[in-house]
C-alpha positions in Angstrom: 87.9 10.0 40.8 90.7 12.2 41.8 93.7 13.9 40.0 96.7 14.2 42.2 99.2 16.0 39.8 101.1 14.6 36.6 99.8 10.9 36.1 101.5 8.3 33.7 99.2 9.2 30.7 99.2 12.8 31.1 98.3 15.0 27.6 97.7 11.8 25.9 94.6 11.2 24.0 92.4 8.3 24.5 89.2 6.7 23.0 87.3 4.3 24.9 84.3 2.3 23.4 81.7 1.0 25.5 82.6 3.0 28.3 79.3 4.4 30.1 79.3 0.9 32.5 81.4 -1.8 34.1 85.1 -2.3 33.1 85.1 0.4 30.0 83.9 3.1 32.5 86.9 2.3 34.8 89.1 2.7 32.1 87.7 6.1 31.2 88.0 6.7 34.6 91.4 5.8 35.1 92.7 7.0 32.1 91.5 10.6 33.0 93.0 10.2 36.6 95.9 9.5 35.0 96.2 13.0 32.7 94.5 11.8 29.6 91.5 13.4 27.8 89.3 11.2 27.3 86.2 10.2 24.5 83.8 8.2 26.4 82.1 6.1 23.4 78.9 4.5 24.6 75.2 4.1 23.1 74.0 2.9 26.2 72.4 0.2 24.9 71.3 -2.8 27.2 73.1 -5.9 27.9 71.6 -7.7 24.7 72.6 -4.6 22.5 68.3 -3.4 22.8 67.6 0.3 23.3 70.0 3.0 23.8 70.3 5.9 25.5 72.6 9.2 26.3 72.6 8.5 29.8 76.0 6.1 30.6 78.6 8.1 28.7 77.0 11.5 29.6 77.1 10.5 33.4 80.8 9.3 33.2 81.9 12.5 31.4 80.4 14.6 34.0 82.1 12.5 36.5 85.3 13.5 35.0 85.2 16.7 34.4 83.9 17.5 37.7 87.1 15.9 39.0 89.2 18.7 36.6 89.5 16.3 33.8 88.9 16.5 30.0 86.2 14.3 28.6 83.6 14.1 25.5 80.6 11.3 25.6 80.2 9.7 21.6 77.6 7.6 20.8 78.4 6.8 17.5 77.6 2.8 16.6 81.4 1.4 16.4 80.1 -1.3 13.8 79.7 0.3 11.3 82.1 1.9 9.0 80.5 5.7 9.3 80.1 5.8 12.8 84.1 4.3 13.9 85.5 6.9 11.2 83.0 9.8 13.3 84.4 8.5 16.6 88.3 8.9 15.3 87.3 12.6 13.8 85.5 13.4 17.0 89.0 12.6 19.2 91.1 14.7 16.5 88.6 17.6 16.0 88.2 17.9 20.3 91.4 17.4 21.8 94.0 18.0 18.3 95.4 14.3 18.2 94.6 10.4 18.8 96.7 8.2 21.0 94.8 5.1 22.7 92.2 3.5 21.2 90.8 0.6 23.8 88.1 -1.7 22.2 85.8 -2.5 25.0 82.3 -2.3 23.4 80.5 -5.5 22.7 77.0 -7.4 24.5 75.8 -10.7 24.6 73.0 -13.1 23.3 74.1 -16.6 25.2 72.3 -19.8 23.1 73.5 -23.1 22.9 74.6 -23.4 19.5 71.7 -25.4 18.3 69.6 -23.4 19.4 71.4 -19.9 18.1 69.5 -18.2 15.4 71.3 -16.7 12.6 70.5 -12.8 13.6 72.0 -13.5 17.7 75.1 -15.1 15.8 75.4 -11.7 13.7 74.6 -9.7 15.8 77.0 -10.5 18.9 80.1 -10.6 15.7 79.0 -7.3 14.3 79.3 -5.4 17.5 82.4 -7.1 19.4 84.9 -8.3 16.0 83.3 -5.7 13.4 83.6 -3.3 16.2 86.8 -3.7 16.8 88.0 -3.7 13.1 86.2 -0.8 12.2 87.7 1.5 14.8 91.2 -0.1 14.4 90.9 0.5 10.9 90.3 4.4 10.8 92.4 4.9 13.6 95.4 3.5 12.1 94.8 5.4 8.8 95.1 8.6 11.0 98.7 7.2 12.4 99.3 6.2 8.8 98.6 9.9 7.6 100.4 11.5 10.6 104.0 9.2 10.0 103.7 10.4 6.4 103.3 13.9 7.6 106.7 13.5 9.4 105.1 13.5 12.5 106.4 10.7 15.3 103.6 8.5 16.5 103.6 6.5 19.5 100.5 5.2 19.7 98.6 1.9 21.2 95.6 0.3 21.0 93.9 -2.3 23.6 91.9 -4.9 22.1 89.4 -6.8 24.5 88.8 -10.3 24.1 87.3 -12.9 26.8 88.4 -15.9 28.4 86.0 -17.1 25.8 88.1 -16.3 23.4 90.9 -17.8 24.5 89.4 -21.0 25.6 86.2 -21.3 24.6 82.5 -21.3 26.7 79.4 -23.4 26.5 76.2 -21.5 25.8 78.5 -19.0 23.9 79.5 -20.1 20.5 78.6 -16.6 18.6 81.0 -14.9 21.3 83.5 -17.3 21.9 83.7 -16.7 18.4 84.3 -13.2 17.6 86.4 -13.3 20.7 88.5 -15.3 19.4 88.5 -13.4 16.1 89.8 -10.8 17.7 93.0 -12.3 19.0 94.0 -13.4 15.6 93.2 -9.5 14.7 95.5 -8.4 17.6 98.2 -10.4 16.2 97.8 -8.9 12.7 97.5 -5.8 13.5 100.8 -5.6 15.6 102.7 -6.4 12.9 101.2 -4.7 10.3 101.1 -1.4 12.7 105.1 -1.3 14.1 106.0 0.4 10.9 103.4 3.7 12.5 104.4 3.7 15.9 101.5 1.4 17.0 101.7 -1.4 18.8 98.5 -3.9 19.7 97.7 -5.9 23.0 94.5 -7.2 23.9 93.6 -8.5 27.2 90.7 -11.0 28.4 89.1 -9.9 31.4 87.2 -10.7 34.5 85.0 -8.9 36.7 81.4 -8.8 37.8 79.8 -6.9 35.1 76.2 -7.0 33.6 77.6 -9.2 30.9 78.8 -11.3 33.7 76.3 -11.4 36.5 75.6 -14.5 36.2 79.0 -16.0 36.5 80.2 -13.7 39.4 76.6 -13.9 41.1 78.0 -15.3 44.4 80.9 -13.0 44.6 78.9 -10.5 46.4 80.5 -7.4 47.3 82.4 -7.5 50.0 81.3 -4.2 52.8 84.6 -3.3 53.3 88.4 -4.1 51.8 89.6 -5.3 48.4 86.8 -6.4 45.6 88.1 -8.6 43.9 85.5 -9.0 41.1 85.4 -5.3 40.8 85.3 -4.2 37.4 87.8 -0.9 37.6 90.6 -3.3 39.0 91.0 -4.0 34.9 92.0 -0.5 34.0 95.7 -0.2 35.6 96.7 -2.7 33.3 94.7 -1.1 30.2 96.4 2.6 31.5 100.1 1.1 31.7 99.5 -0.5 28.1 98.4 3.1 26.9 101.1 4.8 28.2 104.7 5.7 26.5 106.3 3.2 29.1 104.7 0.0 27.5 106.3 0.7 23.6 108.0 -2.5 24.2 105.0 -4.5 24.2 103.3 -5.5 21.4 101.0 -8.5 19.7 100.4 -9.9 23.4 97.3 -11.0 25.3 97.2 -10.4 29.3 94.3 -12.2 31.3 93.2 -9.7 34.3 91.4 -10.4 37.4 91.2 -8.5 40.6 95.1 -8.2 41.5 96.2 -10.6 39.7 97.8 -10.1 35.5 99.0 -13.3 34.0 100.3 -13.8 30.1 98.8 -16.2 27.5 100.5 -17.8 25.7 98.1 -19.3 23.2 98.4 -21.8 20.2 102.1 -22.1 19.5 104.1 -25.0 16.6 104.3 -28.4 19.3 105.2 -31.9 18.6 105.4 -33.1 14.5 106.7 -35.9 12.7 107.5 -36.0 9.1 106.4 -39.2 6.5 108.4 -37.7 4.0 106.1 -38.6 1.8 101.9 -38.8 1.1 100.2 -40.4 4.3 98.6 -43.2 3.9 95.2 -42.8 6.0 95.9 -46.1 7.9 99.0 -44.8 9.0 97.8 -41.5 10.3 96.1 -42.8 13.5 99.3 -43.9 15.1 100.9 -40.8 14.5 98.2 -38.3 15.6 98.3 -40.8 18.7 101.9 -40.4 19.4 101.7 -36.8 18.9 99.0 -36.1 21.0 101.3 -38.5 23.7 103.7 -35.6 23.5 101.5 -32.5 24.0 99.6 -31.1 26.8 96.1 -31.7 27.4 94.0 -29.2 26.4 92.2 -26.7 28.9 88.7 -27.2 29.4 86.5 -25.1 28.0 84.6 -22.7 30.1 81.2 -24.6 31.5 82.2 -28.2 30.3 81.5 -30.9 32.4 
């Protein structure tokens, strides 16, 4: 990592959960390139949410300061309400202020849904939805108390979601799930928080991470020229939507892959017809049928077929 001047973030304040490994840790990385102090939130747990360690956010914090840039490691547990509100305090009380919060944290425990148990299904919603409510949710009570206070806030937070989330993935119901959760919690949230100065986005995405080995295990890295399945190619995006310049941008959900940014569009009103009256259930099948004649198929979901 290294600072050349001013960047696009420069003085603001960012939290970044789940950010000792993979895409978080290029966002803390970025982020600090880019002039932002940075809380690197991570309890270095492994990649079915087992153990934990000091290790991951200490090692990216050292990696930033030694480049000349500001940077505390948290490891408070984002899921529950105690240690989200110490994460928000811990921003304020270091660096004076909060500006970014990115959601990032989250692991998996893949089952086919017969087969998921009822802790793997908890478990893998506490962490990624609760997660993200939690810190949302003290963090926009300190933009609350600060636009009370007269004070102009123009602040943003990055949601992360999953292709997932967005289209579903076999083997994956319990994160599919709260990935999907956390889209309709995007679109809340950025309506609720314009009156503050906030606005939401999430994104959903791709890179060969632990979570994803599997999936980009014949992407190998390539010895020399652009890595496509790199996870640090996620964070210009992430910094751009942290910075002053995006204020325009709110309540929308950006898939990310190597060089290439695209928007989703998601569910939106389609094709209707009204009876004008109760249905009888005879006549239903002929409508759904036309209906369905006028909308686009579906896309598959993830590992179908």
């Amino acid at each position: 990592m290294t600072r050349n001047g001013p960047g696009l973030v420069e003085g603001r304040v960012v939290i970044v959960t789940g950010a000792g490994r993979g895409i978080g840790r290029g966002h803390a990385l970025e982020f600090a390139r880019q002039g932002a102090a940075v809380v690197v939130n991570d309890i270095g747990v492994g990649n079915d949410g087992s153990g934990g360690s000091d290790g991951p956010a200490q090692d990216v914090v050292d990696e930033i300061v030694a480049a000349g840039g500001r940077a505390i490691a948290n490891r408070s547990d984002i899921a529950t309400w105690e240690g989200a509100e110490e994460l928000v305090r811990t921003a304020v009380t270091e660096f004076g202020r909060l500006d970014v919060l990115v959601n990032n944290a989250g692991f998996v425990r893949d089952r086919m849904l017969v087969s998921t148990s009822l802790q793997e299904w908890e478990d893998v919603v506490r962490v990624h939805l609760t997660g993200h409510f939690l810190t949302l949710r003290h963090a926009a009570g300190y933009w609350r108390e600060q636009t009370k206070a007269g004070e102009k806030v123009n602040a943003r937070v990055i949601n992360t979601s999953s292709g997932a989330g967005l289209l579903g993935s076999v083997g994956q119901g319990n994160y599919s799930s709260a990935k999907a959760g956390i889209l309709g919690l995007t679109l809340v949230a950025s309506a609720e928080l314009a009156r503050y100065g906030v606005t939401v986005n999430a994104i959903a995405p791709a890179a060969r991470t632990r979570m994803t080995e599997g999936i980009f295990a014949h992407l190998e890295k390539p010895e020399s020229g652009f890595d496509a399945a790199a996870p640090e190619n996620v964070a210009p995006l992430v910094v751009w939507l942290g910075s002053a310049e995006s204020a325009g941008v709110t309540g929308r959900v950006f898939e990310v892959e190597g060089g290439r940014i695209s928007v989703a569009t998601g569910y939106r009103h389609g094709p209707e017809v009204d009876n004008g009256a109760r249905w009888d259930p005879a006549q239903v099948g002929k409508a759904v049928t036309e209906l369905l004649a006028e909308s686009p198929a579906p896309e598959p979901v993830y590992g179908a077929g």
